[in-house]
mmCIF file as Biopython writes it, N, C-alpha, C and O atoms, coordinates in Angstrom:
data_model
#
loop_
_atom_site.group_PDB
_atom_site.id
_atom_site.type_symbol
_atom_site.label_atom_id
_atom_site.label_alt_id
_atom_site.label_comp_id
_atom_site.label_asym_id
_atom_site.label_entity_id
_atom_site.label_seq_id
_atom_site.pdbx_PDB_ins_code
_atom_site.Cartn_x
_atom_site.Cartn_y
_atom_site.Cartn_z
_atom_site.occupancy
_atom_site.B_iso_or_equiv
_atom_site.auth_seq_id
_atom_site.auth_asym_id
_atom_site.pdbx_PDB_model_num
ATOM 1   N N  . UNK A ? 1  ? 49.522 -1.114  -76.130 1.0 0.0 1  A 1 
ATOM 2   C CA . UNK A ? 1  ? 48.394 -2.018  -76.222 1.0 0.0 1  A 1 
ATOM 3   C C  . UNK A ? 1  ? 48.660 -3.310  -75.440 1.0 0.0 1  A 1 
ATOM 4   O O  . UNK A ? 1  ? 47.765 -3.573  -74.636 1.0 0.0 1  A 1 
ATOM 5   N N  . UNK A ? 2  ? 49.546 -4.066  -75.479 1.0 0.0 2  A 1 
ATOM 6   C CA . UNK A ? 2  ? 50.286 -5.020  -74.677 1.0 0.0 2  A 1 
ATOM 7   C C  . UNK A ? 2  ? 50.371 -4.735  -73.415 1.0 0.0 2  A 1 
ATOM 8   O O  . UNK A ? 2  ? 50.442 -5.733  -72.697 1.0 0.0 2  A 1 
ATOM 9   N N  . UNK A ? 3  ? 50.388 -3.796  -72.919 1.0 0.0 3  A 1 
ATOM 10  C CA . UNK A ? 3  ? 50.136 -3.717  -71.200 1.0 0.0 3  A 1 
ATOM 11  C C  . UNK A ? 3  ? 49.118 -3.313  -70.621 1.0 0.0 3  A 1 
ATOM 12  O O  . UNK A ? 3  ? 48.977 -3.287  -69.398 1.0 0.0 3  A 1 
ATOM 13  N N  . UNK A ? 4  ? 47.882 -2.771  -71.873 1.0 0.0 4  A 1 
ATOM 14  C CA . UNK A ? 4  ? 46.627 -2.294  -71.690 1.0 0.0 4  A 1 
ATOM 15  C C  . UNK A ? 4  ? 45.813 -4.018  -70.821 1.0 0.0 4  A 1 
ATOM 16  O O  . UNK A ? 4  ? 45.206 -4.468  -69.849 1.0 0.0 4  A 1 
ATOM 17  N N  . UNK A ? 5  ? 46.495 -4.352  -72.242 1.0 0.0 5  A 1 
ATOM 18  C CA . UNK A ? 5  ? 45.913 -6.382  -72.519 1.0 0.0 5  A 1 
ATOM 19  C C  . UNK A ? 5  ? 46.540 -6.878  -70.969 1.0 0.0 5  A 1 
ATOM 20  O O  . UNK A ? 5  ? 45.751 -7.169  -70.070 1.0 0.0 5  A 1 
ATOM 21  N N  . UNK A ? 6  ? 47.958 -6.938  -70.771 1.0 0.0 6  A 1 
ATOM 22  C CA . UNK A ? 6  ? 47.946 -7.615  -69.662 1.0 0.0 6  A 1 
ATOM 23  C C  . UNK A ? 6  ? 47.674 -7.337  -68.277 1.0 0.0 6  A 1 
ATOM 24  O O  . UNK A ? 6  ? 47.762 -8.122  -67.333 1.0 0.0 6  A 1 
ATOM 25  N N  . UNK A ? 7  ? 47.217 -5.708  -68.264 1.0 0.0 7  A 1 
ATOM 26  C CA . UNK A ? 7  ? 46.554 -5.253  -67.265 1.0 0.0 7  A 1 
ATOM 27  C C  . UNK A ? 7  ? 45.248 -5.472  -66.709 1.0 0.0 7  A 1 
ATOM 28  O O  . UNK A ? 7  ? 44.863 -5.436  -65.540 1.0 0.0 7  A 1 
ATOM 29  N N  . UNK A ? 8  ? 44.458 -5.779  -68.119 1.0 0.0 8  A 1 
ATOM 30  C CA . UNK A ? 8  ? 43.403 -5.941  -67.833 1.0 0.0 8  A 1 
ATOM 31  C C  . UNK A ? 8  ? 43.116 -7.448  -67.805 1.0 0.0 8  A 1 
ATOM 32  O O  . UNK A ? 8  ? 42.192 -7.830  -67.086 1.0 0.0 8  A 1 
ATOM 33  N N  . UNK A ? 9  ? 43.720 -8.214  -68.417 1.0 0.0 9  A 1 
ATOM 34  C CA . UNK A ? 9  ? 44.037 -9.559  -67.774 1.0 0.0 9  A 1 
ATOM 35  C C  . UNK A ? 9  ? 43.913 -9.848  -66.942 1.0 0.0 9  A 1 
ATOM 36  O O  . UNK A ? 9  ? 42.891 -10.430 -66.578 1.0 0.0 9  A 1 
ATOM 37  N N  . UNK A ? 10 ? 44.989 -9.563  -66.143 1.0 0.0 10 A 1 
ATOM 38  C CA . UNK A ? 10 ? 45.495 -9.741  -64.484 1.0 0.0 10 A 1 
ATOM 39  C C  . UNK A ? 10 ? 43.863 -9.144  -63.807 1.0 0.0 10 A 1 
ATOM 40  O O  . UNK A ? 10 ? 42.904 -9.867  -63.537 1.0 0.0 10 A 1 
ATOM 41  N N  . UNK A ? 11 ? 43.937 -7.712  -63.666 1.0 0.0 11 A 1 
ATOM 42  C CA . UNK A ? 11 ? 42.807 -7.337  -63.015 1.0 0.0 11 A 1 
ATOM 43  C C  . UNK A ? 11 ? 41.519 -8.477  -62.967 1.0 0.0 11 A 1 
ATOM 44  O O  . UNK A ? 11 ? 41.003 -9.020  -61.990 1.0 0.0 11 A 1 
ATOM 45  N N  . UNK A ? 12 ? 41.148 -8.641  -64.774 1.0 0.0 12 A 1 
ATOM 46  C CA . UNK A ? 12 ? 39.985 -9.518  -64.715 1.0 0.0 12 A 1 
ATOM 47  C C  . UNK A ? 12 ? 39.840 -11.038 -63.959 1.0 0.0 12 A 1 
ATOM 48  O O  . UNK A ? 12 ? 38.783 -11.609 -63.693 1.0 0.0 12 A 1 
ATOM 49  N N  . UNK A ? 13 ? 41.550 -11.633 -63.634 1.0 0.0 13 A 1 
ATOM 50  C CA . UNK A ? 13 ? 41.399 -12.943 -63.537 1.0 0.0 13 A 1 
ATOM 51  C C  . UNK A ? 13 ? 41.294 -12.068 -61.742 1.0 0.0 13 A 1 
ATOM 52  O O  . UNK A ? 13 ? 40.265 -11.985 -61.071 1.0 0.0 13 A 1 
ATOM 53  N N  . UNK A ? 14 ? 42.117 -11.747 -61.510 1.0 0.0 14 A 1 
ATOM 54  C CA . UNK A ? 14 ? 42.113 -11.208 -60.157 1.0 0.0 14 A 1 
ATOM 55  C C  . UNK A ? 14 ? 40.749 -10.999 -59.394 1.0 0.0 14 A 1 
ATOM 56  O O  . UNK A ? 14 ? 40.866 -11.393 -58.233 1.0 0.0 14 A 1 
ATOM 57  N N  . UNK A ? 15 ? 39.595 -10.546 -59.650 1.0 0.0 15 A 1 
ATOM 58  C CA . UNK A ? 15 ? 38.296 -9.936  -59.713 1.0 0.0 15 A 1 
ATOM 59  C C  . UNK A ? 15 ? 37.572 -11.480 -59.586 1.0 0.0 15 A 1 
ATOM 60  O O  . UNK A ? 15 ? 36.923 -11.692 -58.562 1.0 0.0 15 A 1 
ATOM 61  N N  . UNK A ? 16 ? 37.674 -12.545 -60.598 1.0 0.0 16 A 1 
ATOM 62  C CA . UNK A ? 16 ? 37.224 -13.219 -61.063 1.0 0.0 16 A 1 
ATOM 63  C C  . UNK A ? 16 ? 37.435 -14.712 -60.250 1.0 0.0 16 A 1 
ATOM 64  O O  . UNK A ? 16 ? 36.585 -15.596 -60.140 1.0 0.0 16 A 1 
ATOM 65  N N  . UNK A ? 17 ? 38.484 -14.714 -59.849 1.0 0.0 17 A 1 
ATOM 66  C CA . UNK A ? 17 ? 39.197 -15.777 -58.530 1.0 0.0 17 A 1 
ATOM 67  C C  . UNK A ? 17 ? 38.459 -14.709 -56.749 1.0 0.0 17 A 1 
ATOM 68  O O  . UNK A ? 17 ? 37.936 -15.288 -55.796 1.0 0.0 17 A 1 
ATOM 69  N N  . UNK A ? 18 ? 38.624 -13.547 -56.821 1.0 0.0 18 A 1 
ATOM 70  C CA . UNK A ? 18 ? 38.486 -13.314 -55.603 1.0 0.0 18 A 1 
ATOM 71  C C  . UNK A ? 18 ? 36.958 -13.615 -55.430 1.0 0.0 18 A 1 
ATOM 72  O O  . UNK A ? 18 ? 36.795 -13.766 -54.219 1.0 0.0 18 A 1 
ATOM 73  N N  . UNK A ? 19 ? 35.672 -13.783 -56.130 1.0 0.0 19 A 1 
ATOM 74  C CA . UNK A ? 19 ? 34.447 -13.692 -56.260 1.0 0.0 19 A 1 
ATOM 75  C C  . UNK A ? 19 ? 34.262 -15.050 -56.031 1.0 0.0 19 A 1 
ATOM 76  O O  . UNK A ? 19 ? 33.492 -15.525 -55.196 1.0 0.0 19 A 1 
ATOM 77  N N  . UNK A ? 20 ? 35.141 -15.799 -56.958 1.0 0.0 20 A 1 
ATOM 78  C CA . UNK A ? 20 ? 35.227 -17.530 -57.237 1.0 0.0 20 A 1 
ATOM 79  C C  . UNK A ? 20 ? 35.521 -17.635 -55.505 1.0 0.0 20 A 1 
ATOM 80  O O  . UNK A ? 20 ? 34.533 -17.683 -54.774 1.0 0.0 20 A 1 
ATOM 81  N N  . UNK A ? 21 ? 36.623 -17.662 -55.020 1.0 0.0 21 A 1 
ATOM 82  C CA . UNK A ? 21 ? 36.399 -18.121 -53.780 1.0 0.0 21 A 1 
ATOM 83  C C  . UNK A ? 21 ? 35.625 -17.370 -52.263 1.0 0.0 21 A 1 
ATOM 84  O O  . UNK A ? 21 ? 35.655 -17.526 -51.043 1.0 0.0 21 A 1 
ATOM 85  N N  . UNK A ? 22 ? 35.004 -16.549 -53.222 1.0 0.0 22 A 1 
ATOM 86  C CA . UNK A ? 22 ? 33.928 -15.640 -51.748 1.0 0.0 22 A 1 
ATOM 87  C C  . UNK A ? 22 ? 33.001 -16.446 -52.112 1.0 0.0 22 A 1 
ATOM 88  O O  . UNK A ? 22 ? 32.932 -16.947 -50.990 1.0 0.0 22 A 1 
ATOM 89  N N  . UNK A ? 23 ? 32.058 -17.138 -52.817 1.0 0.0 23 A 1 
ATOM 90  C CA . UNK A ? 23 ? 30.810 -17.902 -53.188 1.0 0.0 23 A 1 
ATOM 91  C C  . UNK A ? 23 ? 31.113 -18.790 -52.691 1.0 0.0 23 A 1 
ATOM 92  O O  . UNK A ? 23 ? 30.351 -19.046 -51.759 1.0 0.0 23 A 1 
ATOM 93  N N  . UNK A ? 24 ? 32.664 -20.167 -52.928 1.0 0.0 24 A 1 
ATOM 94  C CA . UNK A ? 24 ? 32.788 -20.960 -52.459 1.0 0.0 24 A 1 
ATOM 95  C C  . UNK A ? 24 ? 32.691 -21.302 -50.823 1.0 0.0 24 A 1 
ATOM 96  O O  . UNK A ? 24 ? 32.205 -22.296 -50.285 1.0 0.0 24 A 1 
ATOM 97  N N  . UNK A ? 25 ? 33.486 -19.830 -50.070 1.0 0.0 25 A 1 
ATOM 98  C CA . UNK A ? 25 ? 33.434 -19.970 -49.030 1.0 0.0 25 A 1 
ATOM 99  C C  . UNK A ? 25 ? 31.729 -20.071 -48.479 1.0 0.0 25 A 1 
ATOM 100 O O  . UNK A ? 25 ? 30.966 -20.888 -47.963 1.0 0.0 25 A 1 
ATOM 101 N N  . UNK A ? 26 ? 31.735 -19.078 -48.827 1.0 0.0 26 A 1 
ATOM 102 C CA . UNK A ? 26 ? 29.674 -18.429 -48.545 1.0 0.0 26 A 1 
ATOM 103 C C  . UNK A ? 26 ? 28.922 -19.748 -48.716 1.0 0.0 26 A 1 
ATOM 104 O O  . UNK A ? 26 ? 28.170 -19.952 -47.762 1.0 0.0 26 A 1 
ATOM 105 N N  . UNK A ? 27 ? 28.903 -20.548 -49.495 1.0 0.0 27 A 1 
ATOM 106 C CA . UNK A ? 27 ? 28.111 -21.758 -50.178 1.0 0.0 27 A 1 
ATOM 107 C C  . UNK A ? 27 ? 28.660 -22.762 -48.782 1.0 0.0 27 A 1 
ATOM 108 O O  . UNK A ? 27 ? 27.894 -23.239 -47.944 1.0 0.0 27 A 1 
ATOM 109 N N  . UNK A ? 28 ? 29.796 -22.884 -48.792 1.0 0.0 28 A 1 
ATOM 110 C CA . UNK A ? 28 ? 30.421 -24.038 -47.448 1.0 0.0 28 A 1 
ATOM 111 C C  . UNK A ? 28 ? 30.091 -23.413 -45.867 1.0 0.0 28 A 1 
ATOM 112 O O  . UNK A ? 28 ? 30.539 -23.981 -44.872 1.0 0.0 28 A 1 
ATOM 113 N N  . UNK A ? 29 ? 29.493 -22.532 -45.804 1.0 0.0 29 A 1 
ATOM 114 C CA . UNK A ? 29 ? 29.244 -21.708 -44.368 1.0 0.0 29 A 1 
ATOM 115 C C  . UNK A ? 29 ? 27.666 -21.879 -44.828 1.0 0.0 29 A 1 
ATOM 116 O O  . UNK A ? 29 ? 26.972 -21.859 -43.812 1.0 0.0 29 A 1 
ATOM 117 N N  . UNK A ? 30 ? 27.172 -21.979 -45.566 1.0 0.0 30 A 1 
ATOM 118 C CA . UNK A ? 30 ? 25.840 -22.819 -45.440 1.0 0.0 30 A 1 
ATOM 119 C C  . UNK A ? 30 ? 24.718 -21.243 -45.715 1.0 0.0 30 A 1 
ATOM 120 O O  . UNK A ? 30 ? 23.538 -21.085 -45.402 1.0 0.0 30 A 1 
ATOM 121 N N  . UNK A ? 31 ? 25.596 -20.376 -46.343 1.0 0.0 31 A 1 
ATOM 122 C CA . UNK A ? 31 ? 24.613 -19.193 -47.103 1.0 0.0 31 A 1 
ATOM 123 C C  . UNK A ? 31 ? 24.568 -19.135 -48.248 1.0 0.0 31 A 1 
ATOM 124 O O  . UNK A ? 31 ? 25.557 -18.860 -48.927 1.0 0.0 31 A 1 
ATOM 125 N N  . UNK A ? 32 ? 22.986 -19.469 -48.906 1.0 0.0 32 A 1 
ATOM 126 C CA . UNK A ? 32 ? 22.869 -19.513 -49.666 1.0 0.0 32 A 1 
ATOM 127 C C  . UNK A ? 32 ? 22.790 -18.605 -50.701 1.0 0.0 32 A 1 
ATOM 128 O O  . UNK A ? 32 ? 23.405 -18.612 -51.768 1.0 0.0 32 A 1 
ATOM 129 N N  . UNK A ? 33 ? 21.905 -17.759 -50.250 1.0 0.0 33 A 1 
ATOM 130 C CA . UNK A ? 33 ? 22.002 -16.060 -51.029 1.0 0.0 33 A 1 
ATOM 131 C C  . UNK A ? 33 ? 22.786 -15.420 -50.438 1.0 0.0 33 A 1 
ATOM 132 O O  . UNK A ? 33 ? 22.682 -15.420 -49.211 1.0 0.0 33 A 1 
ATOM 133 N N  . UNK A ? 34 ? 23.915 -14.599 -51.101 1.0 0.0 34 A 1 
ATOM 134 C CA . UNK A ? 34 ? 24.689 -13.006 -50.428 1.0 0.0 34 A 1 
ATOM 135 C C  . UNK A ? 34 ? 24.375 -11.736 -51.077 1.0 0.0 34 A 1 
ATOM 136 O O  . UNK A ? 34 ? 24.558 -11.374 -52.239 1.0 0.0 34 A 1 
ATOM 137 N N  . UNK A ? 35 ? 23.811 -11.079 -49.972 1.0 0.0 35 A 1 
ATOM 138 C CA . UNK A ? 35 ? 23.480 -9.856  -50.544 1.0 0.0 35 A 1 
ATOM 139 C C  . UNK A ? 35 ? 22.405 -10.074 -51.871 1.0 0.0 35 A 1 
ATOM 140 O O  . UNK A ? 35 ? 22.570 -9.541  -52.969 1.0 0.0 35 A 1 
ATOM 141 N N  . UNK A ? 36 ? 21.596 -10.721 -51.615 1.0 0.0 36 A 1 
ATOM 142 C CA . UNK A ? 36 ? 20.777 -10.677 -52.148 1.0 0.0 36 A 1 
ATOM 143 C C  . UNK A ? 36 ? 20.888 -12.056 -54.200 1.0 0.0 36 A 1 
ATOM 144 O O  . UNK A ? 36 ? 20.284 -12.241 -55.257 1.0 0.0 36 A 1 
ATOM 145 N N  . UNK A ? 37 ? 21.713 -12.376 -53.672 1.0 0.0 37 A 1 
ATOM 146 C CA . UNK A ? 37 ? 22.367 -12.728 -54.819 1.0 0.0 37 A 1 
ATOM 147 C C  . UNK A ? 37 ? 22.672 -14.277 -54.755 1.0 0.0 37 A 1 
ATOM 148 O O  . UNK A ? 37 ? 23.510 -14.700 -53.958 1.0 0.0 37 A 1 
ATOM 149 N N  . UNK A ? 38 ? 22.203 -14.846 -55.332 1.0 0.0 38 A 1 
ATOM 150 C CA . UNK A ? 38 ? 22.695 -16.299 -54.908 1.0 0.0 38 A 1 
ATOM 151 C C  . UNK A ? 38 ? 24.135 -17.011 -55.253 1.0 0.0 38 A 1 
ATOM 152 O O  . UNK A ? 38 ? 24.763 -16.806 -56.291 1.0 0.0 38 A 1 
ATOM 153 N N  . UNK A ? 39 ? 24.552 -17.910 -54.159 1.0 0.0 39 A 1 
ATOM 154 C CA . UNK A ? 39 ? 26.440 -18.136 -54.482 1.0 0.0 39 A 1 
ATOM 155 C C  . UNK A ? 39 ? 26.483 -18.698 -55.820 1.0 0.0 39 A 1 
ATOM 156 O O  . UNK A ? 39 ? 27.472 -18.504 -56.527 1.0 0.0 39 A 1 
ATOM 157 N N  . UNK A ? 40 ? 25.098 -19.646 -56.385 1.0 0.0 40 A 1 
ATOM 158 C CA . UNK A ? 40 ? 25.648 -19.852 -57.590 1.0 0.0 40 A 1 
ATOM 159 C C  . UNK A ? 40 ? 25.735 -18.782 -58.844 1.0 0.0 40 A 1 
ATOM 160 O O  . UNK A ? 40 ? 26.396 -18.966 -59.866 1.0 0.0 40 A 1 
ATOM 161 N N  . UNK A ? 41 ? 25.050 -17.801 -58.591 1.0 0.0 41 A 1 
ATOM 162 C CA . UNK A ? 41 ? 25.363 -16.301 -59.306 1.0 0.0 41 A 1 
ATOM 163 C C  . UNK A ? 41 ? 26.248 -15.874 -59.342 1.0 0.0 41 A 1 
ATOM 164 O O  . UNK A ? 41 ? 26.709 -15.116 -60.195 1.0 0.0 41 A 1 
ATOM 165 N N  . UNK A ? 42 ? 26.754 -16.322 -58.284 1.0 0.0 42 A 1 
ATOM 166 C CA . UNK A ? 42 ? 28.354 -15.303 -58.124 1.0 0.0 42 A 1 
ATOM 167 C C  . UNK A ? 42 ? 29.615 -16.270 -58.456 1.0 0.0 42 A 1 
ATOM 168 O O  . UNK A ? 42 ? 30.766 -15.880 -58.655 1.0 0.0 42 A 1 
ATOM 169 N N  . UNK A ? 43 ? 29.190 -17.512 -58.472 1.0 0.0 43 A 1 
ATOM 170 C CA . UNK A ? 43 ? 30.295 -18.634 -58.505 1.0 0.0 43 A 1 
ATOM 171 C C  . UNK A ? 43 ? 30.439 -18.078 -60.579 1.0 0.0 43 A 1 
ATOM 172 O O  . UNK A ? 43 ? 31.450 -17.723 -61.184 1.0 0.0 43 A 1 
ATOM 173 N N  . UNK A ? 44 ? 29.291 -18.199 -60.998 1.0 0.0 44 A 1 
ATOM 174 C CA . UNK A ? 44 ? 28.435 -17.957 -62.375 1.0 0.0 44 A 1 
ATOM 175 C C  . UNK A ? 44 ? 29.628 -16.895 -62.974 1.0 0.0 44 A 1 
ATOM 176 O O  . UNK A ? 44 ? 30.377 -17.005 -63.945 1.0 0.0 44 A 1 
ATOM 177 N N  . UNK A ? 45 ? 29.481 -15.906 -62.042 1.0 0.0 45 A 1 
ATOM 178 C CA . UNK A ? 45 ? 30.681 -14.393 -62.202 1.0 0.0 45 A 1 
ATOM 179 C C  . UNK A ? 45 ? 31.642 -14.218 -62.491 1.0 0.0 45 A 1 
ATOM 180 O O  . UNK A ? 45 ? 32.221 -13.527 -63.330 1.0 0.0 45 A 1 
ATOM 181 N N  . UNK A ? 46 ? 31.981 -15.177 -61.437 1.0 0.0 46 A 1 
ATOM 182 C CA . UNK A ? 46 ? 33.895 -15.428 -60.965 1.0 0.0 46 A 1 
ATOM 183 C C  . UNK A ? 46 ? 33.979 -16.365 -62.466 1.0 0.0 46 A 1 
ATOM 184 O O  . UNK A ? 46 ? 34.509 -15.995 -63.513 1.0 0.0 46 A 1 
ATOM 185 N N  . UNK A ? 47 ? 33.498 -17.269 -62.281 1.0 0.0 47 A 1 
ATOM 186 C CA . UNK A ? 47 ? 34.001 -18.265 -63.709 1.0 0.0 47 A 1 
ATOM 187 C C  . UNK A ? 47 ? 33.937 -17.590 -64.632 1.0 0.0 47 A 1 
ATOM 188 O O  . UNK A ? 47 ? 34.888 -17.685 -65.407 1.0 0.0 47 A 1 
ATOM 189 N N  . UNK A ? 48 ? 32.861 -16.643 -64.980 1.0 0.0 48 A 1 
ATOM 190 C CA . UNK A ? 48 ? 32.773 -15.643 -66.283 1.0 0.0 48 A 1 
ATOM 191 C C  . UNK A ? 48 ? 34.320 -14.627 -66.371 1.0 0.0 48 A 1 
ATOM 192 O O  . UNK A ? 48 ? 34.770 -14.180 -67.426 1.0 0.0 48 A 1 
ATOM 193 N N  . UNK A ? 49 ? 34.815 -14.468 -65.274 1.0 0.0 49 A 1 
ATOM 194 C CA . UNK A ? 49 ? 35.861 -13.162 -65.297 1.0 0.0 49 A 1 
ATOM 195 C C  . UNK A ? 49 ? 36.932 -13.870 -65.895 1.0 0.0 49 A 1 
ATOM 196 O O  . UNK A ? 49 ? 37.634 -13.485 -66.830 1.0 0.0 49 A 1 
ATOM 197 N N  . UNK A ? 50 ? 37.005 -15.130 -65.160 1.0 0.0 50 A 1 
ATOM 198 C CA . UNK A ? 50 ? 38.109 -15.505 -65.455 1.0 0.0 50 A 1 
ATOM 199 C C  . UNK A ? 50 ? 38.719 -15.597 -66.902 1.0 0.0 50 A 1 
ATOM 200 O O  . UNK A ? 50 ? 39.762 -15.213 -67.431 1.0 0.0 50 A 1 
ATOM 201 N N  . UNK A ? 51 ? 37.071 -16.597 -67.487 1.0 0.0 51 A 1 
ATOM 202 C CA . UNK A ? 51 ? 37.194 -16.390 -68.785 1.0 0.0 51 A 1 
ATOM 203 C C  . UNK A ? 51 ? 37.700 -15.381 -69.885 1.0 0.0 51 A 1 
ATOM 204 O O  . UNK A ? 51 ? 38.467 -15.474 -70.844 1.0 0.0 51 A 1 
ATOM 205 N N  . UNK A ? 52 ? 36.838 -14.247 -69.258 1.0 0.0 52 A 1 
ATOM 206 C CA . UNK A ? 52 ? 37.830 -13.181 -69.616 1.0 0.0 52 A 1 
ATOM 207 C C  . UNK A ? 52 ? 39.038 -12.745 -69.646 1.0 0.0 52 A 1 
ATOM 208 O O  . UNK A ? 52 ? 39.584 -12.091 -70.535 1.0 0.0 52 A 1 
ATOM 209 N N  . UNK A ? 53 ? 39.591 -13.235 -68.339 1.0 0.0 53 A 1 
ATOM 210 C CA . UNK A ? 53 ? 41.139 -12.621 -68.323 1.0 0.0 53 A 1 
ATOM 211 C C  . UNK A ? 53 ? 42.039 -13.778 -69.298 1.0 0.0 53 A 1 
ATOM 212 O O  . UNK A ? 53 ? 43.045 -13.357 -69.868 1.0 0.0 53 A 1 
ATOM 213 N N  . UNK A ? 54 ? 41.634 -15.270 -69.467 1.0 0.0 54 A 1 
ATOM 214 C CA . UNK A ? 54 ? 42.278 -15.981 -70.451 1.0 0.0 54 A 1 
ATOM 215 C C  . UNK A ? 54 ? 41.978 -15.446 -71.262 1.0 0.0 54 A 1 
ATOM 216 O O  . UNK A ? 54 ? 43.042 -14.897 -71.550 1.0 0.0 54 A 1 
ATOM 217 N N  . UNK A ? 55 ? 40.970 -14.965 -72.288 1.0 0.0 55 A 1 
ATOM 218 C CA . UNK A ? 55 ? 41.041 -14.317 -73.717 1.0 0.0 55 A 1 
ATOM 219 C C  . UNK A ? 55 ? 41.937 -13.357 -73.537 1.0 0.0 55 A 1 
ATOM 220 O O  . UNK A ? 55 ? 42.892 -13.526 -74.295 1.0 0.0 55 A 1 
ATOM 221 N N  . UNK A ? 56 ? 42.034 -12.497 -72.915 1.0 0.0 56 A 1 
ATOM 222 C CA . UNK A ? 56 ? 42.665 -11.225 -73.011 1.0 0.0 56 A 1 
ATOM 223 C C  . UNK A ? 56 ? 43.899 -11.545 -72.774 1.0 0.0 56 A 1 
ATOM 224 O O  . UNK A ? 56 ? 44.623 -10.991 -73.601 1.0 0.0 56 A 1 
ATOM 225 N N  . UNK A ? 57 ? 44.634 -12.346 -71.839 1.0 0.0 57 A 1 
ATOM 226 C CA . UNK A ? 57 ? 46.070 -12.914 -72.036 1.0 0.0 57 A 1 
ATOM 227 C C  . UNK A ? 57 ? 46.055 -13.613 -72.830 1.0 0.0 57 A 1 
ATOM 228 O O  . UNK A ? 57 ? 47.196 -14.054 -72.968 1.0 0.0 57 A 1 
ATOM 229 N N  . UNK A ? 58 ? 45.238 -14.128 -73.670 1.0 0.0 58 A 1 
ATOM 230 C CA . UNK A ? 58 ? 45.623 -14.881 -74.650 1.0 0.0 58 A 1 
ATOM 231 C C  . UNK A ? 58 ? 45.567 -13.541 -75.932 1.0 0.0 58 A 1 
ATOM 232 O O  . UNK A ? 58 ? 46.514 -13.171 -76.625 1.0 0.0 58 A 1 
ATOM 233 N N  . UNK A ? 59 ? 44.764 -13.240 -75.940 1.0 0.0 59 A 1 
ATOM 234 C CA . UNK A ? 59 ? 45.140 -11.847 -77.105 1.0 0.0 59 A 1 
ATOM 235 C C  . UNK A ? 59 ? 46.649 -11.422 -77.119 1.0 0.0 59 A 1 
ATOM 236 O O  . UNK A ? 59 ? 47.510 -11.414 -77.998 1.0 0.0 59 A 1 
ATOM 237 N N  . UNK A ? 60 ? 46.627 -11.086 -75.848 1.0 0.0 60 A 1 
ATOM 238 C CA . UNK A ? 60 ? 48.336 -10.239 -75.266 1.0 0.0 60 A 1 
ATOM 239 C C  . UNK A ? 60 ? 49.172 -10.986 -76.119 1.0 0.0 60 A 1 
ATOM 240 O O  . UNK A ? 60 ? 49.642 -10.502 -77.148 1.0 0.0 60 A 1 
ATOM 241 N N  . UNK A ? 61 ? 49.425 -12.386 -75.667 1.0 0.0 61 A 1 
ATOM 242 C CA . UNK A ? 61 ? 50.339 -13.424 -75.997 1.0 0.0 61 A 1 
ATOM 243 C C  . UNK A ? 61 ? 50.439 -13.416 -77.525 1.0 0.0 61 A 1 
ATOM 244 O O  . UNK A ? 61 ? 51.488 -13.513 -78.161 1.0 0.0 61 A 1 
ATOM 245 N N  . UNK A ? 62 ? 48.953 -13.263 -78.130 1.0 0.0 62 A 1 
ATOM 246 C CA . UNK A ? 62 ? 49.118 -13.726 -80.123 1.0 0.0 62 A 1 
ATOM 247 C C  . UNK A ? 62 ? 49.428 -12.275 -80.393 1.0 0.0 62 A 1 
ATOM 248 O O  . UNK A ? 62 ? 50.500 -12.117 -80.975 1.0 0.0 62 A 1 
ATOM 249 N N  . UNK A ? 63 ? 48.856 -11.344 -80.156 1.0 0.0 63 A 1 
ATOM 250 C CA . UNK A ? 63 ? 49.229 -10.073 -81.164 1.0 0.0 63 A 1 
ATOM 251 C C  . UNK A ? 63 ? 50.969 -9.649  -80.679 1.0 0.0 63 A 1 
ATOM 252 O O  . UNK A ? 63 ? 51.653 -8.962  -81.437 1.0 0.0 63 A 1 
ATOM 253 N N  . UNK A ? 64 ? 51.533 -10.179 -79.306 1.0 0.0 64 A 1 
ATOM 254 C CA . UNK A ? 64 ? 53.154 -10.011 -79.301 1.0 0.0 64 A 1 
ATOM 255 C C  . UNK A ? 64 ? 53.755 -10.698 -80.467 1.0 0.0 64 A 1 
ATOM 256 O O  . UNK A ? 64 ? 54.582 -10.188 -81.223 1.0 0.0 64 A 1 
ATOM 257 N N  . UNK A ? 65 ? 53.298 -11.831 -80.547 1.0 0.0 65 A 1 
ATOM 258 C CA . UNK A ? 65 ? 54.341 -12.799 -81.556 1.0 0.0 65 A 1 
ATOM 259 C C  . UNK A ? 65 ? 53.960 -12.610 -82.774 1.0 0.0 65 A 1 
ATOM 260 O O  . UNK A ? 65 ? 54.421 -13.427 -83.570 1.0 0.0 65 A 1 
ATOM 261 N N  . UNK A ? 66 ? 52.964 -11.451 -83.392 1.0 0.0 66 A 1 
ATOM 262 C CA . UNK A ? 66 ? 52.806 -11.073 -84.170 1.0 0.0 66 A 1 
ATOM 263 C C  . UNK A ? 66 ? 53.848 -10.030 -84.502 1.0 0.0 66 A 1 
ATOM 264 O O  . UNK A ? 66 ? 54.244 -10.018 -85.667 1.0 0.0 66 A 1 
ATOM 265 N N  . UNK A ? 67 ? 54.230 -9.364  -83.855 1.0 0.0 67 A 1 
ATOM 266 C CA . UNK A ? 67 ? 54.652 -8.263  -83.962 1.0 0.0 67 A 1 
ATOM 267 C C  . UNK A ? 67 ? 56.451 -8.517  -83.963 1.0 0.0 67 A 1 
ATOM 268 O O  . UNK A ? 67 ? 57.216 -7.829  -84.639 1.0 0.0 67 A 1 
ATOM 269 N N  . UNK A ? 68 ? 56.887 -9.656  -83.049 1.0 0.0 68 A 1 
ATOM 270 C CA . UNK A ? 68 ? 58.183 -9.903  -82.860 1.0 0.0 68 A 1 
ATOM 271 C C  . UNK A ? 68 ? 58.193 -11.018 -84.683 1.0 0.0 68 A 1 
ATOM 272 O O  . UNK A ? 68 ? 59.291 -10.943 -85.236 1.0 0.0 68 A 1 
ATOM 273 N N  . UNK A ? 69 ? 57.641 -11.473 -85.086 1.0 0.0 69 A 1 
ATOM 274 C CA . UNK A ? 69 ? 57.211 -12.443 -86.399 1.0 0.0 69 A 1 
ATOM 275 C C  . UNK A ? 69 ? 57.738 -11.658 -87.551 1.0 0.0 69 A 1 
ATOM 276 O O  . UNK A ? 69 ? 57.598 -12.078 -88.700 1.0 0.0 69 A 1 
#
């Protein structure tokens, strides 16, 4: 379960930063919609993933020291 958690962690922050700085770039090159989608949608995304991957490393982190406790 612990490497399920920090797998999907990693992946989510990973996913979640690469989106974060494709909007940023896209938004500073002066496009506003990509693919149909606007950068603040996608900026919207990336910040959402990330979020995710802190809960889920943060899960990882409390249910270990549960278990070593």
């Amino acid at each position: 379960m612990d490497t399920l958690l920090l797998r999907a962690g990693q992946t989510a922050g990973l996913v979640g930063l690469a989106l974060l700085v494709f909007a940023v770039f896209a938004r500073l090159a002066g496009h506003f919609v990509v693919g149909g989608l606007a950068t603040g949608t996608l900026m919207l995304a990336g910040i959402g993933a990330l979020s995710v991957a802190c809960f889920l490393l943060l899960l990882r982190l409390n249910s270990r020291d549960r278990i070593t406790a």
